[in-house]
DOZA-472955 format. One line per 3 residues: number of its first residue (from 1); their letters; for each residue x, y, z of C-alpha. Coordinates in steps of 0.05 Angstrom, whole numbers, always signed. Layout:
! residues N
NUM) a) X/Y/Z | ...
! end
This chain:
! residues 480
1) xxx) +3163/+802/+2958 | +3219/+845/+2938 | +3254/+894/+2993
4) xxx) +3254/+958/+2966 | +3323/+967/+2972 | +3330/+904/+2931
7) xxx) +3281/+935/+2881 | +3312/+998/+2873 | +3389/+961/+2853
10) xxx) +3345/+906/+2803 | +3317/+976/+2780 | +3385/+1001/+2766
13) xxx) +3403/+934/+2730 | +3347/+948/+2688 | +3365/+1015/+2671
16) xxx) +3431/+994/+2655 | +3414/+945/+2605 | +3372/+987/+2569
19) xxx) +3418/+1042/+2582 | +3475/+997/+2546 | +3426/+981/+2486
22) xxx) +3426/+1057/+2471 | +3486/+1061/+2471 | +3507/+993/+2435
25) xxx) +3472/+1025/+2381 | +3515/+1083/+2364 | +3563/+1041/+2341
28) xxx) +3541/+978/+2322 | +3522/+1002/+2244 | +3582/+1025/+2227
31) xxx) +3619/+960/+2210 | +3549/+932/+2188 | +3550/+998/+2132
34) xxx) +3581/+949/+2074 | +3534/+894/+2081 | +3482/+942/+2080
37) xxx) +3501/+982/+2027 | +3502/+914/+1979 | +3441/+888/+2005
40) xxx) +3396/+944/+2006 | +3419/+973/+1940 | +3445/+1045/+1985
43) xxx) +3474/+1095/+1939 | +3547/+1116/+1981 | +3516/+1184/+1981
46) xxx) +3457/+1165/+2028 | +3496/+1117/+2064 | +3513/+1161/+2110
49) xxx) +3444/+1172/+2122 | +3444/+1111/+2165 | +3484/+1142/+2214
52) xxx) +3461/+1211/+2216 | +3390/+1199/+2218 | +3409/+1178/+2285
55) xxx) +3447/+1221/+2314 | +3406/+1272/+2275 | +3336/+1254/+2327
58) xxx) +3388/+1241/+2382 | +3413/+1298/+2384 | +3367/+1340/+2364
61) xxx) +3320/+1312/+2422 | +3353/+1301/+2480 | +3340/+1364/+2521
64) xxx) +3269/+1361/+2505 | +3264/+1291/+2534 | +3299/+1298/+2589
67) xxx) +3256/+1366/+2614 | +3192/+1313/+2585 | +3212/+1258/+2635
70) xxx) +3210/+1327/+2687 | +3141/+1351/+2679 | +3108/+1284/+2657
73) xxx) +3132/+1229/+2691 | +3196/+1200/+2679 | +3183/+1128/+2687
76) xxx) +3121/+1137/+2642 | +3171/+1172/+2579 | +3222/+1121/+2596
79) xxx) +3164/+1070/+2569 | +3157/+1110/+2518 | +3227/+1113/+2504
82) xxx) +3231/+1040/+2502 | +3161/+1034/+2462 | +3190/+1073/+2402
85) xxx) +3260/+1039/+2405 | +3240/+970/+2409 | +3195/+981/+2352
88) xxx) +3244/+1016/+2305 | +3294/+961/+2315 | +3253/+916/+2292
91) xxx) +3232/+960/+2231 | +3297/+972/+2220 | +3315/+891/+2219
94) xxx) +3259/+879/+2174 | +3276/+943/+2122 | +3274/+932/+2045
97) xxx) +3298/+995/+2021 | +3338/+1055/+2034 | +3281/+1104/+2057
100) xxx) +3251/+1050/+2106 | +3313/+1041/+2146 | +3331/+1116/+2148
103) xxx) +3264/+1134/+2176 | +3267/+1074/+2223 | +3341/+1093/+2239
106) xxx) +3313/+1171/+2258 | +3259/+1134/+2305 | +3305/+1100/+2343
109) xxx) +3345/+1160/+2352 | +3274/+1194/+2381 | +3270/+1136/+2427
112) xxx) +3343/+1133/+2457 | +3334/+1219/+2464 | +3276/+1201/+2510
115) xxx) +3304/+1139/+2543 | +3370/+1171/+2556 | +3360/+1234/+2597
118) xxx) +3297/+1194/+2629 | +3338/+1135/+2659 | +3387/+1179/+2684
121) xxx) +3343/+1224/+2716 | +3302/+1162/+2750 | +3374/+1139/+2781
124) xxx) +3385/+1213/+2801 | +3324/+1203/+2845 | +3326/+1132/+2872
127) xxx) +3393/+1142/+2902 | +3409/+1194/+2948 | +3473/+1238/+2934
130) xxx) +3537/+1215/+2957 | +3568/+1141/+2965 | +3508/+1109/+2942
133) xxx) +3501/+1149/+2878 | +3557/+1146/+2854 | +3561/+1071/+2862
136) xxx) +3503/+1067/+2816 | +3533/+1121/+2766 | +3598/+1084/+2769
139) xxx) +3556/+1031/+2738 | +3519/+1080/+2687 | +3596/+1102/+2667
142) xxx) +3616/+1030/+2662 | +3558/+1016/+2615 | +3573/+1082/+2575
145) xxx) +3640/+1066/+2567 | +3629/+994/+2553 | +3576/+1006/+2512
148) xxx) +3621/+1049/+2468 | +3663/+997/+2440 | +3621/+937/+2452
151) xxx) +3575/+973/+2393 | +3636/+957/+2349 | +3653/+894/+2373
154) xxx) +3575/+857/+2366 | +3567/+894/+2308 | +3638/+859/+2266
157) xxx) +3612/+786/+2301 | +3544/+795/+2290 | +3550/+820/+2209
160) xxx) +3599/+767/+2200 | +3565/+708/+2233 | +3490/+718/+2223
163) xxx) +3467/+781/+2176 | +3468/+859/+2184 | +3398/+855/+2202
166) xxx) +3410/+825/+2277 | +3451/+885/+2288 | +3375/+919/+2300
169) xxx) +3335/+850/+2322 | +3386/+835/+2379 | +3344/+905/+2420
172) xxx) +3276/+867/+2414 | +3290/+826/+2466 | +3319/+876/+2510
175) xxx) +3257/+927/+2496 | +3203/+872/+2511 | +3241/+864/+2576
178) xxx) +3250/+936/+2598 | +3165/+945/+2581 | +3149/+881/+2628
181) xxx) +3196/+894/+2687 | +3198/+973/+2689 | +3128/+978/+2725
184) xxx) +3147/+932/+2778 | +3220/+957/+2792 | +3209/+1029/+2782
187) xxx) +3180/+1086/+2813 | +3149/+1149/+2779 | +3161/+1214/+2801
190) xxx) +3155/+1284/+2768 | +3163/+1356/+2775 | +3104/+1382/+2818
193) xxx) +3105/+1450/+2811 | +3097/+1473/+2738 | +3038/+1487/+2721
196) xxx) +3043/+1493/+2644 | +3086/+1460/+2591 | +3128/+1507/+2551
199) xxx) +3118/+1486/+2484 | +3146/+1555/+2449 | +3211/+1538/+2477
202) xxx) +3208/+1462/+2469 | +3199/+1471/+2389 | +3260/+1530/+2389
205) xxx) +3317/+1489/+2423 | +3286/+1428/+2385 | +3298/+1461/+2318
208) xxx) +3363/+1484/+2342 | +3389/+1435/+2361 | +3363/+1389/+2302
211) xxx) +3395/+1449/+2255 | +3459/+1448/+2291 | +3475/+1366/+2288
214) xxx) +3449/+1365/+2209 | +3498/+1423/+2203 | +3552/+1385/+2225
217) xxx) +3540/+1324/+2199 | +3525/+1344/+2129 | +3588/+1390/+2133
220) xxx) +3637/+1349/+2095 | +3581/+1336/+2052 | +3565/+1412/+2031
223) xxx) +3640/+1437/+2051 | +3651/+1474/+2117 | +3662/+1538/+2085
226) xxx) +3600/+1535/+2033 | +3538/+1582/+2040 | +3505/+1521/+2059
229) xxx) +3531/+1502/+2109 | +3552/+1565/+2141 | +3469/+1586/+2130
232) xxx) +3457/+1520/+2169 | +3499/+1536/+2224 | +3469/+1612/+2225
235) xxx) +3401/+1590/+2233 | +3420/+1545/+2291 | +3447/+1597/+2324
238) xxx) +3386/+1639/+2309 | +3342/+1596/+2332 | +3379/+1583/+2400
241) xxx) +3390/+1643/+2424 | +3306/+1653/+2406 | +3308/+1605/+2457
244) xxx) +3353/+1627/+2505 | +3307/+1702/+2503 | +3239/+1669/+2503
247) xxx) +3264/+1625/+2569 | +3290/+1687/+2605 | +3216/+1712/+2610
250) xxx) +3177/+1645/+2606 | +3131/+1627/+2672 | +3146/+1549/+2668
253) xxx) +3216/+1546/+2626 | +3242/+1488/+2596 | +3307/+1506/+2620
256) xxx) +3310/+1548/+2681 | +3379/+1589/+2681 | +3377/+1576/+2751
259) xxx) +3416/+1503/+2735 | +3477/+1529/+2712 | +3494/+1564/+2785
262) xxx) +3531/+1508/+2783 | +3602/+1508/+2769 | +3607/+1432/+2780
265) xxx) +3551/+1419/+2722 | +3575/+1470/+2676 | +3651/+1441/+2674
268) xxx) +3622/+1366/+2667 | +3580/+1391/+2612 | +3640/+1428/+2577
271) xxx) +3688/+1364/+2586 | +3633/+1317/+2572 | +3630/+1359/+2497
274) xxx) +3703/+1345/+2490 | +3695/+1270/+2503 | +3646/+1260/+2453
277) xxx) +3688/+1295/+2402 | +3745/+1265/+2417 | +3724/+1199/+2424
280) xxx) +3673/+1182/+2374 | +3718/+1204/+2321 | +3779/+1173/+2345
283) xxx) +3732/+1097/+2353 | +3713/+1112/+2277 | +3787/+1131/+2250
286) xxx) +3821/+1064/+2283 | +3758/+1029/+2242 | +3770/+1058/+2179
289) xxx) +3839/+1042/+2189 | +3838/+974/+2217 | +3792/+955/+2161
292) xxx) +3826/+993/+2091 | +3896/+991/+2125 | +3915/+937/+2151
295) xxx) +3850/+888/+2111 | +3811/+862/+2182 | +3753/+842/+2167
298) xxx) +3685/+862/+2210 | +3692/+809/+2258 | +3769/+827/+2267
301) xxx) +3763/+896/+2274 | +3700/+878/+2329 | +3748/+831/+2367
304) xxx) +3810/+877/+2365 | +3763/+929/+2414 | +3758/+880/+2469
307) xxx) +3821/+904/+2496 | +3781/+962/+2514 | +3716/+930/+2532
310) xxx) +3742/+875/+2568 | +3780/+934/+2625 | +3736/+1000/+2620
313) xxx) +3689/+963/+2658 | +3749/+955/+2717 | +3772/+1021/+2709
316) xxx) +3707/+1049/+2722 | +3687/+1020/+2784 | +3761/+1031/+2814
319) xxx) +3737/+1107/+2782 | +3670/+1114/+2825 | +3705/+1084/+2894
322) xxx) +3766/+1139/+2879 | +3710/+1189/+2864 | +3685/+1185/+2932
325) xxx) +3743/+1190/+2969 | +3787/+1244/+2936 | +3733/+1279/+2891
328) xxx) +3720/+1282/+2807 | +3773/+1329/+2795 | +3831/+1283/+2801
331) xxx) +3796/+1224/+2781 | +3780/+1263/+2709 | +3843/+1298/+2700
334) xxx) +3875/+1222/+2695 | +3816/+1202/+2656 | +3829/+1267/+2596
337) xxx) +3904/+1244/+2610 | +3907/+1179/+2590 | +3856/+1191/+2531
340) xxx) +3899/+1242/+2511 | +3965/+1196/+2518 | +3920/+1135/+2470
343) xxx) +3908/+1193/+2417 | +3979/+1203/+2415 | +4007/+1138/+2412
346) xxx) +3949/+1123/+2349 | +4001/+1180/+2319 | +4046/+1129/+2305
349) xxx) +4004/+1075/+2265 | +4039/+1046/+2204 | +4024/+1018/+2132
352) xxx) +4049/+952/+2150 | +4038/+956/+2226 | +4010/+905/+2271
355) xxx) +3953/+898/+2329 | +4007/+890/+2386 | +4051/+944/+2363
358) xxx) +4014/+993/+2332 | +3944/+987/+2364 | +3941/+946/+2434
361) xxx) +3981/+992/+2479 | +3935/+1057/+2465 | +3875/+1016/+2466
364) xxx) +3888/+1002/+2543 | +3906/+1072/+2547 | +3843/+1090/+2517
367) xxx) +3806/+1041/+2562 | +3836/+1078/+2625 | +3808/+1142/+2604
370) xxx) +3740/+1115/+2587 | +3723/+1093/+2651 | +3759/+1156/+2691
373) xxx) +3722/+1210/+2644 | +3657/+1173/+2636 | +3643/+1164/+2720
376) xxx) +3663/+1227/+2739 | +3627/+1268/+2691 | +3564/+1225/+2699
379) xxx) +3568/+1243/+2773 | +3594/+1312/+2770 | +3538/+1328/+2716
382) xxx) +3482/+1314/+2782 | +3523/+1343/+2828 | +3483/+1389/+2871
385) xxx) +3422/+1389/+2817 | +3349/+1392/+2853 | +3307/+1327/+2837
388) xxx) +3253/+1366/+2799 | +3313/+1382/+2748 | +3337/+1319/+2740
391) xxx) +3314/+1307/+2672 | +3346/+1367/+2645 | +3406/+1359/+2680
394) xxx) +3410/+1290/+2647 | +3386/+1318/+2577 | +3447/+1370/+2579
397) xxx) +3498/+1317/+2586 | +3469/+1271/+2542 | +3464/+1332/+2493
400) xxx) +3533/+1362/+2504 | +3571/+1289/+2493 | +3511/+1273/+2431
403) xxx) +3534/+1345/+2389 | +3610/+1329/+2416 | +3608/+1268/+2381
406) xxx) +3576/+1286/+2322 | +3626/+1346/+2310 | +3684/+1304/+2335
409) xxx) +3666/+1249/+2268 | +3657/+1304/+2224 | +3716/+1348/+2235
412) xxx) +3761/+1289/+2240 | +3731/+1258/+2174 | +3748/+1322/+2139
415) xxx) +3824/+1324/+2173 | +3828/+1253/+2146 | +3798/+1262/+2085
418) xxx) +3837/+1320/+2062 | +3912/+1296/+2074 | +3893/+1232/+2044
421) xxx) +3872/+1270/+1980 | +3928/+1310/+1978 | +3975/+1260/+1983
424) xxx) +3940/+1225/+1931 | +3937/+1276/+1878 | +4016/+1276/+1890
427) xxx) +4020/+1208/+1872 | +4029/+1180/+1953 | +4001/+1100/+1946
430) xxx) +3926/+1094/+1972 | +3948/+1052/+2033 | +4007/+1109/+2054
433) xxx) +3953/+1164/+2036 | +3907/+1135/+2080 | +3955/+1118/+2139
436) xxx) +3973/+1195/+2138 | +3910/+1218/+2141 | +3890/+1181/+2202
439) xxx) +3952/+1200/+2234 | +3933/+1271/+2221 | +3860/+1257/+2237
442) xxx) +3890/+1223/+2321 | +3945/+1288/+2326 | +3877/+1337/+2320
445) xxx) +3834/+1293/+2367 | +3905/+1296/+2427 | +3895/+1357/+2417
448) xxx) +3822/+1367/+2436 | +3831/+1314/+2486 | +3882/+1360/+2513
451) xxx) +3840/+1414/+2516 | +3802/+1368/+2559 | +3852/+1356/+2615
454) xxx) +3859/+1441/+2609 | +3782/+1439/+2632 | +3795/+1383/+2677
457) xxx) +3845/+1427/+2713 | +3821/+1496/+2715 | +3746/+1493/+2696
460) xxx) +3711/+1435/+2735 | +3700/+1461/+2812 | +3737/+1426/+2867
463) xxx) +3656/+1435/+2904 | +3659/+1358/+2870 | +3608/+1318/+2910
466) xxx) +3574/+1373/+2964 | +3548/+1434/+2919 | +3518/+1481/+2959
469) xxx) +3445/+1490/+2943 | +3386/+1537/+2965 | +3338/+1496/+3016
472) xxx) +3271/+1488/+2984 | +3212/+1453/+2978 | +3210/+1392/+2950
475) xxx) +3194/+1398/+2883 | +3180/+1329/+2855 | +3129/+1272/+2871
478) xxx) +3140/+1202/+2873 | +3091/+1147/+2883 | +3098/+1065/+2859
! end
């Protein structure tokens, strides 16, 4: 028989893994987007599709799951999560045609918005606040961060050595597990006290939010100053500040404004925002340039991140132990630092350059600011939060990095894009054209990462780990 302290740390492990298939599988398509393009016929205009049909239901979803895990049970929507996932990978392995694997692609991103906030939320309430927490989100950051360019790295060796299609079989496995283990090593527990689900607000931040990340995906696609696109973001905005009026008056909101009475959660969210945009775009730009700059091939480019995946995992436990004893403040401001300093030195990258040069020093920079970002926003993000609201908490992180990320791709796609077309159309070579528009593309994400140590600085509270917090209740039951 299994101690339950025991069972709540193999719970944790088993969170994490499934935690690090979600986010393996943000990344692992893009290198696997050529293979699949031949092989499945894809026309390049809805290859894109691939991508964004993700992050489209990720996105779009992620508030609503994590408030869902709240008020139904979070270990029970964590199954569900997992259900839809697992299933979608494996539709996804097994599709023959462009629509299949776009709807399967838009399933899994419904499954990893419910597994997400849900997981989080479950560690929020197995480990008590302080030292122990923040052990186990130093792990949940070291998966995150891990995850990020591992995604890359399995997706190159995978594509290369078996097929494109065990980029989506290799979560089967890891699904079956999480539905056979989860009963035994987790705990349910829900929000108590509401008494009715609000589903007027659930379907306006839903559409928002869904309207917001199609707006800025498809924005290079449509142009960012068409009517299109500028309708698109409109009716997002429409529709969320619906939401924002209908929750002031609702009995049971989805999201109570109560939450963001704290400072500490409302600076994590803001920096977590500027992560995602600066990261995910910056991982995609040293891809594209890796691969039509300097000719890697998938497995290359896969291997060349494990400069970064083989130390963010260091740098973020030494980030949760220096966490606890001088505070998230510090700990980020080196973290938006030194992802700042890896933007800048990608500045530099050359036509004939070389990995050592040109890429390996900023990749270990990079690597130090993944793991000193990702902890102490994970922990600062719970800071204080009440256990009833830890799905939502979790949702709005998870939702602030998600539309981050998406914008961050987009808006350094078009940066990159547009000098490289410019300087074609002047008669620049393809490969110098292309070098200058990534370096364009890494000066614009410094910049936002920069903006990020500004936050670091002056808008995340120095109330870091003890946020005051009205006594109450408790709001939440848990039972095996």
């Amino acid at each position: 028989m299994i101690s339950s302290a025991r069972r709540k740390w193999f719970g944790l492990a088993l969170l994490l893994l499934v935690q690090f298939m979600v986010v393996l599988d943000i990344a692992i398509v893009n290198v696997a987007l050529p293979s699949i393009k031949i092989d499945l016929g894809f026309s390049q205009e809805n290859l894109q599709w691939v991508i964004s049909a993700y992050a489209l239901f990720f996105g779009g979803f992620l508030l609503l799951g994590g408030r869902a895990a709240d008020l139904l049970g979070r270990r029970r929507m964590f199954l569900v999560g997992v259900v839809l996932f697992t299933t979608a990978s494996l539709v996804s392995g097994f599709a023959w045609g462009e629509g299949p694997l776009i709807g399967a692609r838009a399933m899994q991103g419904l499954g990893a918005a419910i597994i997400t906030p849900a997981a989080l939320s479950i560690l929020m309430t197995t480990f008590a606040e302080g030292k122990e927490r923040n052990a186990a989100l130093g792990a949940w950051g070291g998966v995150g961060a891990f995850g990020a360019v591992a995604g890359v790295l399995l997706g190159g060796v995978l594509t290369d050595l078996l097929s494109w299609n065990w980029i989506f079989f290799v979560n089967v496995p890891v699904g079956i597990l999480g539905l056979v283990l989860a009963p035994f090593l987790i705990n349910e527990s829900r929000d108590a006290t509401a008494e009715s689900y609000d589903l007027p607000g659930a379907v306006l931040v839903t559409s928002g939010l869904v309207t917001l990340v199609y707006a800025i995906t498809q924005a290079n696609h449509f142009g960012w100053g068409s009517a299109t696109t500028i309708g698109l973001f409109v009716a997002a905005g429409a529709l969320i500040a619906a939401f924002l009026g209908w929750e002031a008056r609702a009995k049971d909101p989805l999201m109570p404004f109560s939450i963001f009475r704290l400072r500490t959660l409302v600076g994590a969210n803001i920096a977590g925002f500027i992560l995602g945009t600066a990261l995910f775009g910056m991982f995609l730009m040293l891809t594209l340039y890796m691969q039509q700059v300097l000719g890697y091939s998938a497995m290359k480019t896969g291997v060349a991140y494990l400069a970064v995946a083989g130390t963010a995992i260091i740098w973020s436990t030494v980030a949760a132990q220096l966490v606890t004893r001088i505070g998230v403040k510090p700990v980020l401001v080196v973290g938006m630092s030194a992802l700042t300093a890896g933007l800048l030195y990608f500045t530099q990258v050359s036509v004939g350059g070389s990995y050592w040069t040109d890429l390996f020093p900023g990749l270990l920079l990079v690597a130090v600011g993944l793991g000193f970002s990702f902890v102490p926003i994970s922990i600062a993000a719970l800071a204080g939060v009440q256990p009833a609201e830890a799905g939502l908490a979790s949702g709005l992180l998870n939702t602030s990095q998600q539309i981050g990320g998406a914008l961050g791709i987009a808006a350094l796609s078009a940066i990159a894009t547009s000098t490289t077309t410019s300087d074609l159309s002047s008669g620049t070579t393809p490969a110098f054209a292309l070098t200058n528009g990534f370096q364009d593309a890494f000066i614009a994400g410094a910049i936002i990462a920069f903006v990020g140590v500004l936050v670091s600085i002056f808008v995340v509270s120095r109330r870091d780990l003890t946020v005051e917090v009205p006594e109450v209740e408790p709001a939440f039951e848990q039972a095996a």
